[in-house]
N, C-alpha and C positions, 0 to 999 in steps of 0.2 A: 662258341662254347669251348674252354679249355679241356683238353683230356685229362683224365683221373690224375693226381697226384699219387695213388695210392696200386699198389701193385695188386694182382687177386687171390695172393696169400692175405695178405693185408687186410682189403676189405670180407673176406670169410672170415678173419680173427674178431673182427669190429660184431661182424652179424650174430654171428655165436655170443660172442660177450653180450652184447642184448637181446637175443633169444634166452639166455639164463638167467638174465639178470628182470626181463618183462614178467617171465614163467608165466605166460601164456597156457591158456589151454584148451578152450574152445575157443576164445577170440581170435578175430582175425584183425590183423595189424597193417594198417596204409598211412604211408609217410610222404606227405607233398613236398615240393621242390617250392609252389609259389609261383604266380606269373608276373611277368613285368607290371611295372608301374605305369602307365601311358605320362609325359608331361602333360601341362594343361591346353587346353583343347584349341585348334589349328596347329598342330606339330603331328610327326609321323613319328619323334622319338620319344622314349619309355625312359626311366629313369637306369642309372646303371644295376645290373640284375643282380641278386645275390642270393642262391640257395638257400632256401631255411637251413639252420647250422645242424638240427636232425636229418635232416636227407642227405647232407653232405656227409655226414661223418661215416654213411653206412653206402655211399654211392661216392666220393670223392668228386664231381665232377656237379657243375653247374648247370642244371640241366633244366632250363623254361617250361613249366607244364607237368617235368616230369612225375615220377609215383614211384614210390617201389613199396613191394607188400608182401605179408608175412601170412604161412598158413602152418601152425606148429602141427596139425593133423598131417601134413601132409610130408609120407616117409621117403619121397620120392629126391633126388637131389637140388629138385626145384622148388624149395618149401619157399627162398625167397625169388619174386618176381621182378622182374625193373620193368615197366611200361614208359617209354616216350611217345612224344608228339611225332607226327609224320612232319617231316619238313618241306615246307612250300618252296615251289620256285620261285616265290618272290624272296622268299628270304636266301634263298640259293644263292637269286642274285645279287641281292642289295648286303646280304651281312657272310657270304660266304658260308654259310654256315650247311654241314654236312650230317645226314642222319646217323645215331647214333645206332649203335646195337642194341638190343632189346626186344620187348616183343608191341606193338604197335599201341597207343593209349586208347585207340577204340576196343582192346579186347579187357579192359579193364572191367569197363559194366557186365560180360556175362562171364569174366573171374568172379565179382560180387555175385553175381545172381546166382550162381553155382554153391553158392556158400550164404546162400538167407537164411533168413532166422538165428543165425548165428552173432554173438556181439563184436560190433567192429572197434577199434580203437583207432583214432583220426591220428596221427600225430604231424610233425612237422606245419606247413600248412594246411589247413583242414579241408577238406575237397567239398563243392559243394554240393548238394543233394546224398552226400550221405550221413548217415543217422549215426549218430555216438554220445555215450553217457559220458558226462560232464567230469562226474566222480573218476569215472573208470580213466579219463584220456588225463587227469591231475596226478593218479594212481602211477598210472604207466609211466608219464612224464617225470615223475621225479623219480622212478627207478632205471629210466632211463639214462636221465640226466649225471644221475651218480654215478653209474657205469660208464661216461664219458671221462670223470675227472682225471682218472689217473693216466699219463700220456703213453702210448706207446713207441716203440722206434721211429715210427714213420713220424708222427707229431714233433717226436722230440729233436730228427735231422732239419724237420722245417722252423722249429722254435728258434733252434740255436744258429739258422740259416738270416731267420731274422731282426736276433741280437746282435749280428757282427754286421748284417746292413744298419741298424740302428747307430750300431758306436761308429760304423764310416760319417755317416752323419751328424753327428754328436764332433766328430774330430773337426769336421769341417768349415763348425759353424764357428767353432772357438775362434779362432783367427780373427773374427767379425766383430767380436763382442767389445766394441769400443766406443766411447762417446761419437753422437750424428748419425748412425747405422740408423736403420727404421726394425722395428718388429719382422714386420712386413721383409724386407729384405734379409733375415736373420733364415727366414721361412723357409725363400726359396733358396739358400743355400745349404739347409738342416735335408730339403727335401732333393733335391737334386742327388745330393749325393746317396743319398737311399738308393734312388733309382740308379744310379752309374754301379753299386754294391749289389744288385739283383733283385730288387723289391718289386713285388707287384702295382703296391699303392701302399699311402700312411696306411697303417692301422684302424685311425680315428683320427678328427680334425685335433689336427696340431695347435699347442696355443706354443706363443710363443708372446712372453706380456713384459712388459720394464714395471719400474715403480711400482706405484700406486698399483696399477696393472695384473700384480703379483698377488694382490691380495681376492683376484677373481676365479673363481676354482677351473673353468673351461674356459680361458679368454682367449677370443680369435685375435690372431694378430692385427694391431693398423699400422697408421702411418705413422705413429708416434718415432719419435728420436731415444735412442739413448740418452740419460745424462750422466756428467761422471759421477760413480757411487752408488748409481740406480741398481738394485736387486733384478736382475734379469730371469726368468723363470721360462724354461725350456721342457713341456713334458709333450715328448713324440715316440712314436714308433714305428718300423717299418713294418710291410706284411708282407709273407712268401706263403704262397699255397695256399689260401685262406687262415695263415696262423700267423700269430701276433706277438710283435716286442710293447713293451711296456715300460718308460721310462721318464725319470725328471731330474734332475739339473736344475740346480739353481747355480748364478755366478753374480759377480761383483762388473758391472762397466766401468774399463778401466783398472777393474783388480782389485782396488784398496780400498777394504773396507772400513766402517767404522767401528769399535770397541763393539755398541751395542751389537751391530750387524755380525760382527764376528761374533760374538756372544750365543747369537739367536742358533745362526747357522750349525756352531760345534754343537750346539746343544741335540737339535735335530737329527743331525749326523752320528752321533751318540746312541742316540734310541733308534734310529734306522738298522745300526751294525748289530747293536744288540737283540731287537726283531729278528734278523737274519739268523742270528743263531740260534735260536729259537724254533725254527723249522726245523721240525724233526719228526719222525712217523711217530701217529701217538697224541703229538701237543694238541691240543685243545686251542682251535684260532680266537676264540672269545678273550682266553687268558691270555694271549699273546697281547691282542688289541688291549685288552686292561693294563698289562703291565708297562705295553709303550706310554698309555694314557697319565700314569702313573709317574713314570718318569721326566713326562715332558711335564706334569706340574708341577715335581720338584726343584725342577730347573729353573721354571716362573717364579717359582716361590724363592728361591736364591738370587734371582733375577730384580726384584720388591715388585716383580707385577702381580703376584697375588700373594694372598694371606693364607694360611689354616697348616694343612697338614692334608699333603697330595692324596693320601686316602681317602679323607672325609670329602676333601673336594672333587675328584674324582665319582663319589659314590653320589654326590649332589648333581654329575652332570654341569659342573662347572668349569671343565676342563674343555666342554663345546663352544664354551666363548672364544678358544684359539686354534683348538682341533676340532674343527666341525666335523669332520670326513673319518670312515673308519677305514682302519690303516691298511686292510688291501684287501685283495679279490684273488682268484682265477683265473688264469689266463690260458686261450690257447686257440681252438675256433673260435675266434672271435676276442674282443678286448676284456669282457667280464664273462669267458668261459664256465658257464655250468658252475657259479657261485651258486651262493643261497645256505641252505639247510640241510645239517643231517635227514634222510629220509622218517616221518615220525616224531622229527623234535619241533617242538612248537617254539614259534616265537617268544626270545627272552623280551620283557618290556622295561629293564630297567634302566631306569635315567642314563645309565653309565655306557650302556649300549645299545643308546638310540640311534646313533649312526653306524653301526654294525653292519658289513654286508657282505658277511659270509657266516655260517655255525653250524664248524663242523671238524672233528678231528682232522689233525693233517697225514698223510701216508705216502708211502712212497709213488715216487711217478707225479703226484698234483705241482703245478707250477705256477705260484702264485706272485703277487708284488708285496714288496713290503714298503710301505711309503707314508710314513709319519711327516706330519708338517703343523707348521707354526705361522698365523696368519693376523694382520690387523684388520678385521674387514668392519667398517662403519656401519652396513647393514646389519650387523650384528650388534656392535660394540654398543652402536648408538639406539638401540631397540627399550624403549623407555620402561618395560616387562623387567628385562632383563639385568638394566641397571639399576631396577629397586630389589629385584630378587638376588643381585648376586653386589650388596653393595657394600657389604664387610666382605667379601671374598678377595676385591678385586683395587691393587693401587691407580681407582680411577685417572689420577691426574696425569701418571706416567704414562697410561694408557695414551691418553689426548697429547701427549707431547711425540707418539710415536706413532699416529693414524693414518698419516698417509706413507710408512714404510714399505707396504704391502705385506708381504709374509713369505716364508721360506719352506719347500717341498724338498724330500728327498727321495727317489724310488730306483729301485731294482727290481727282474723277474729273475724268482729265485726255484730253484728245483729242490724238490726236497724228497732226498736221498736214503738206503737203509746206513750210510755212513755220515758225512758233515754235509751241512746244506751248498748245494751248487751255484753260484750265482752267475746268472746266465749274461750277465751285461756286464760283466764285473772288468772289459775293458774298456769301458767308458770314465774316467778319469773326476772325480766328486769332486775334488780341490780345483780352485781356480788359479 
């Protein structure tokens, strides 16, 4: 188990922020850790362990088993508790592992029984044999979760700790990107260098895709070869501390593109920069995601791959035949940090922001990606629904002359500031 990332200034600003933000009043609040995974069965090993990203945020530390819990009754300076497991000597022996401070997890059951009748709130992972309403732990959770969004110091030294391992990685692969390379070998030179820059581990499985390849939104890398001209699509990040970079790259193998390919790419790049600026305290990420969607069907439309007027086609949902994906998220424990929904607002259903995956004003501290992209995918293209439904929209025939191009991504983790938006990767280099 690593020790805390987090100093105990730190974690009391964390506690506080969700003690005010839960308002709590008779509930009592327990926050699981999670216990290992076991592999499948003849192994002694468990899958690599990962704190629920609740328990971590309010304990910093990785902790198998552990609990920490909340009593707002109680005026005493021990309102929060941290109980761990006792450590075995087998695991003494075999994983090193040393007990932590705390108060031991068997005194947990007569903390609760001290406090019956009273409503619990499960959070994190939910512990078993205790009782909590459904309502109330959805309640908590998303005012919890809110209260996470906006990063503090300590988040913010680890973010930008893992945008500069990111772009060591990103520099290193470049050199690489040339016709006969494998994916695969793109991989382990993107990831190497993370680790030699301070990374704990990727972020999230790396794709790294050529061609055709490019048009797969998570594609592991294989053995595939470079060819020259092939669209190379690079989206990794590194992780320090449990917090995450966020990033994509697209290049040219070989460099030189074609007219269309250059076409596609500035187009993207275009609406990415413009995104960026756009983060600001205040914007509304719905209208953010509309207005990239907007622009990138303008661009198609000047392009003869589609028809109409980018407003009407956009308000149809037509603009998913190339932008499936909505244009970014939150980031920070974790890859898709405490996205979602303003606390209260219901989900928008329109056509337009079906792939939406965040709604929610943006404010200072939140650190998100901004990553519009433009994709050929067959699954899609060739969906027999979709080509009678969108078939005055779309210059099919161009379409089919351009299907195994794959498609182009652009992304940044960007901060967003009370002055101009921060952009956290910004030296990782977009041009090829």
């Amino acid at each position: 188990m690593k020790p805390s990332v987090l100093d105990s200034r730190n974690i009391a600003a964390r506690r506080e922020r969700v003690a005010n933000a839960l308002q709590l009043i008779d509930e009592v609040l327990v926050v699981g850790a999670g216990e290992p995974v076991p592999l499948p069965e003849g192994t002694d090993q468990t899958y690599p362990f990962r704190a629920h990203p609740e328990y971590f945020y309010l304990t910093g530390v990785d902790s198998p088993g552990g609990v920490i819990a909340f009593d707002p009754k109680d005026r005493s300076r021990e309102r929060w508790v941290f109980f761990v497991p006792d450590v075995t000597e087998a695991e003494r022996t075999w994983e090193g592992r040393t007990q932590q401070s705390g108060r031991s997890l068997s005194a947990l059951e007569p903390w609760l029984t001290a406090r019956r009748g009273r409503p619990v709130v499960n959070l994190g992972e939910r512990l078993r044999g205790v009782r909590s309403d459904d309502a109330l732990i959805a309640r908590a959770r998303e005012q919890f979760t809110h209260a996470r969004r906006a990063k503090d110091t300590t988040e913010l030294r680890l973010l930008r700790h893992a945008a500069n391992a990111t772009a060591r990685g990103f520099s290193a692969v470049r050199k690489y990107l040339r016709p006969g390379v494998t994916e695969r070998a793109l991989q382990i030179e993107l990831e190497v260098a993370f680790y030699r820059a301070g990374a704990d581990r990727t972020g999230y499985g790396t794709t790294v895709a050529s061609g055709s390849n490019t048009a797969v939104m998570h594609f592991s890398p294989s053995g595939r070869k470079l060819r020259r001209g092939d669209f190379v699509l690079i989206d990794a990040g590194a992780e320090v501390g449990r917090y995450v970079s966020d990033v994509t790259r697209t290049f040219v193998a070989g460099g030189k593109a074609s007219p269309f390919q250059r076409e596609l790419f500035e187009l993207v790049l275009a609406v990415e920069e413009a995104g960026i600026s756009r983060c600001v305290p205040g914007a509304e990420w719905k209208e953010i995601h509309l207005q990239a969607a907007t622009e990138l069907t303008a661009g198609l439309i000047e392009m003869g791959l589609m028809r109409g007027t980018p407003e009407s086609l956009v308000e149809q949902g037509a603009h998913t035949l190339f932008f499936p994906h909505g244009l970014g998220h939150l980031v920070g424990l974790g890859v898709r940090d405490a996205s979602g929904r303003l606390p209260g607002r219901a989900k928008d259903h329109s056509p337009a922001l079906k792939n939406l995956r965040m709604d929610l004003p943006l404010a200072a501290g939140y650190v998100t990606t901004v990553e519009p992209g433009l994709y050929f995918i067959p699954a899609i293209l060739n969906e027999t629904q979709r080509r009678k439904r969108y078939r005055t929209c779309v210059n099919w025939s161009l379409v089919e002359r351009h299907l195994g191009i794959g498609g182009v991504r652009i992304e940044d983790s960007v901060l967003v500031t009370d002055q101009q938006p921060e952009v956290l990767t910004v030296e990782i280099p977009k041009e090829w």
